[in-house]
C-alpha distance (Angstrom), angle and dihedral (degrees) to the residues before:
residue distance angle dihedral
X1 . . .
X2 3.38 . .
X3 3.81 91.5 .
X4 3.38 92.5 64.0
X5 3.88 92.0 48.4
X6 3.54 100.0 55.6
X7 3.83 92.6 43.0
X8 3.42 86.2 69.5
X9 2.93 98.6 54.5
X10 3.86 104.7 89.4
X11 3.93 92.6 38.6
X12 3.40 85.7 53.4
X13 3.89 99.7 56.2
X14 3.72 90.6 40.0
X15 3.85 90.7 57.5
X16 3.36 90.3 46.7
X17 3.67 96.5 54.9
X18 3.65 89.0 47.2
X19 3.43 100.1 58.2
X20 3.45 92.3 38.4
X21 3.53 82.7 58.7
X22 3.04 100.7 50.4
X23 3.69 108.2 50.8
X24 4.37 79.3 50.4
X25 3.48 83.0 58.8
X26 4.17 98.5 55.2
X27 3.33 91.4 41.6
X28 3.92 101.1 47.4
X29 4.12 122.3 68.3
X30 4.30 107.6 -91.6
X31 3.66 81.6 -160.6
X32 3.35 157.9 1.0
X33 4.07 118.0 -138.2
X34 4.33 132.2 169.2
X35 3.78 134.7 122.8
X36 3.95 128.0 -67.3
X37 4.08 130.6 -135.6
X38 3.17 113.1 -166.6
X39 4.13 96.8 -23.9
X40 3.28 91.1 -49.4
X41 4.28 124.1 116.4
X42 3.64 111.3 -115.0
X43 4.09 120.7 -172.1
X44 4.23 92.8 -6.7
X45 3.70 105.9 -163.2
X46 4.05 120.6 -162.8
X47 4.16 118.7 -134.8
X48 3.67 119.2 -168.3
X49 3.60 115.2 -179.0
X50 4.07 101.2 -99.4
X51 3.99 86.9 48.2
X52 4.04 83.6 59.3
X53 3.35 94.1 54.0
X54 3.83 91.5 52.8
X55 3.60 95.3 43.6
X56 3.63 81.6 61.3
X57 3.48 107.7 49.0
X58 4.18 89.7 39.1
X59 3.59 82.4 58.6
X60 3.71 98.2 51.1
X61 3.89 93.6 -105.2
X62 3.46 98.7 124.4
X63 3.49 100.7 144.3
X64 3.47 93.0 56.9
X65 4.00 89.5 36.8
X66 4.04 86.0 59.9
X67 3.76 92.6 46.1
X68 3.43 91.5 59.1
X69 3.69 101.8 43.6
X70 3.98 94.9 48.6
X71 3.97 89.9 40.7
X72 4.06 101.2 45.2
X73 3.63 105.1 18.7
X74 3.79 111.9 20.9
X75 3.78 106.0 39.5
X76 3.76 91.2 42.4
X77 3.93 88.5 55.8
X78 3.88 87.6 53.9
X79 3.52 93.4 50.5
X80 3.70 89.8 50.3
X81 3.86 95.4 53.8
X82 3.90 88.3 44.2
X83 3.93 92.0 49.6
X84 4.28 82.3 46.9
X85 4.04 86.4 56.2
X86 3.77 96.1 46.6
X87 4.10 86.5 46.5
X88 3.67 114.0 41.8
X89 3.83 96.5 13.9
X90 4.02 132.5 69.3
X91 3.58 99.8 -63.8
X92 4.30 90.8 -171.9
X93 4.34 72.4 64.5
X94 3.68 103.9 33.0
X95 4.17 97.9 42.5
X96 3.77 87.1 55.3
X97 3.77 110.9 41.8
X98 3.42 124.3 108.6
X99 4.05 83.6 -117.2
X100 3.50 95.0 61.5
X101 3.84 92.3 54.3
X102 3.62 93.9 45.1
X103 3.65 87.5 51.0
X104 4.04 85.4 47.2
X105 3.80 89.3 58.2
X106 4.05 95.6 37.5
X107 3.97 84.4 60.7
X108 3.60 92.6 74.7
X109 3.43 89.6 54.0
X110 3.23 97.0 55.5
X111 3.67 111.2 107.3
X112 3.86 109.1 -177.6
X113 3.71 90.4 105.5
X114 3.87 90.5 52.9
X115 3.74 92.6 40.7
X116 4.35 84.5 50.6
X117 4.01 85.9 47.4
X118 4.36 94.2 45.3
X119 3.85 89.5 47.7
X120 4.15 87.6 53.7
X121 3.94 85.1 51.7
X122 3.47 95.2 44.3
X123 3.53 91.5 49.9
X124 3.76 90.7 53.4
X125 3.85 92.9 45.4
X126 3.69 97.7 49.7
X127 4.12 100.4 44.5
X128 3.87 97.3 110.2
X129 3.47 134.8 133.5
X130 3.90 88.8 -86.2
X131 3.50 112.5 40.5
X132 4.06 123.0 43.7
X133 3.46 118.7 -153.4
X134 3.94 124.7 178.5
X135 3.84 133.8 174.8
X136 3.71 113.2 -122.3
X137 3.76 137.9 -144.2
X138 4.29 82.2 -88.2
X139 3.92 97.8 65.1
X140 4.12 81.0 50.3
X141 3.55 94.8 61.6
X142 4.17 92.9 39.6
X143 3.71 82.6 55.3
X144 3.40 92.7 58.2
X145 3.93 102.2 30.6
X146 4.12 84.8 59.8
X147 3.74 89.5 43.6
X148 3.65 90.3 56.5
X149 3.52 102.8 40.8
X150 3.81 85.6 59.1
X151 3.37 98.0 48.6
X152 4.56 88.1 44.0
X153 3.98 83.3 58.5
X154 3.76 94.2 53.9
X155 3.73 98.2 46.4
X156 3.91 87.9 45.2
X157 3.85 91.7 47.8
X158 4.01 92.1 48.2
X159 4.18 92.2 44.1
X160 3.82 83.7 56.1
X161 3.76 103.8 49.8
């Protein structure tokens, strides 16, 4: 019993700083974008990743505006919550229910990491002389949320072999 116990321990703290992470990283600006004169930042607007999706849908995007909602906020929730069963739950249960391998599948869908990876492009590509883009204390803590979520399924996947 207590070999179970303390192999969760590590999983446990890397899920927790993961979703800890994560929710820092909603709720904190990804970026920062306005206009530049002369090098200098002129009307800098803040974007977290909720104030996307309403930008979006305000603007009659709302296809888009659901694709990123279910992609970078929605699936990564139920990935969380299916990572939580697999950790602190029965994991004879959780590794072999249907929800688990659902959740299995819906991880390649999930598109947070991609979404982190296209804002570091964009933010490359759109750098001129015009248009200022910066990456915020929110793409920090996606970074990290995505790193540890990678590195929670591992440690699950080796306590379970």
């Amino acid at each position: 019993m207590t070999q179970i116990k303390s192999n969760i321990i590590l999983p446990a703290l890397a899920y927790a700083v993961s979703v800890i992470s994560f929710c820092l990283g909603v709720y904190f600006p990804l970026l920062s974008t306005g206009y530049k004169v002369f090098g200098h930042g002129v009307f800098m607007q803040d974007v977290n990743l909720l104030d996307s999706v309403v930008l979006f849908f305000e603007s009659g995007d709302w296809f888009i505006a659901a694709i990123i909602l279910l992609f970078t906020i929605v699936f990564p929730l139920l990935k969380y919550v299916e990572m939580g069963f697999r950790i602190f739950g029965n994991r004879q249960v959780a590794s072999d229910s249907k929800w688990t391998k659902y959740a299995g599948s819906l991880d390649k869908w999930n598109m947070i990491d991609v979404f982190l990876v296209a804002l570091l492009l964009l933010n490359f590509k759109m750098d001129y002389s015009i248009i200022k883009m910066e990456l915020s204390l929110g793409a920090t803590f996606v970074a990290i949320a995505v790193i540890m979520r990678i590195v929670t399924i591992i440690m699950i996947d080796r306590i379970k072999k």
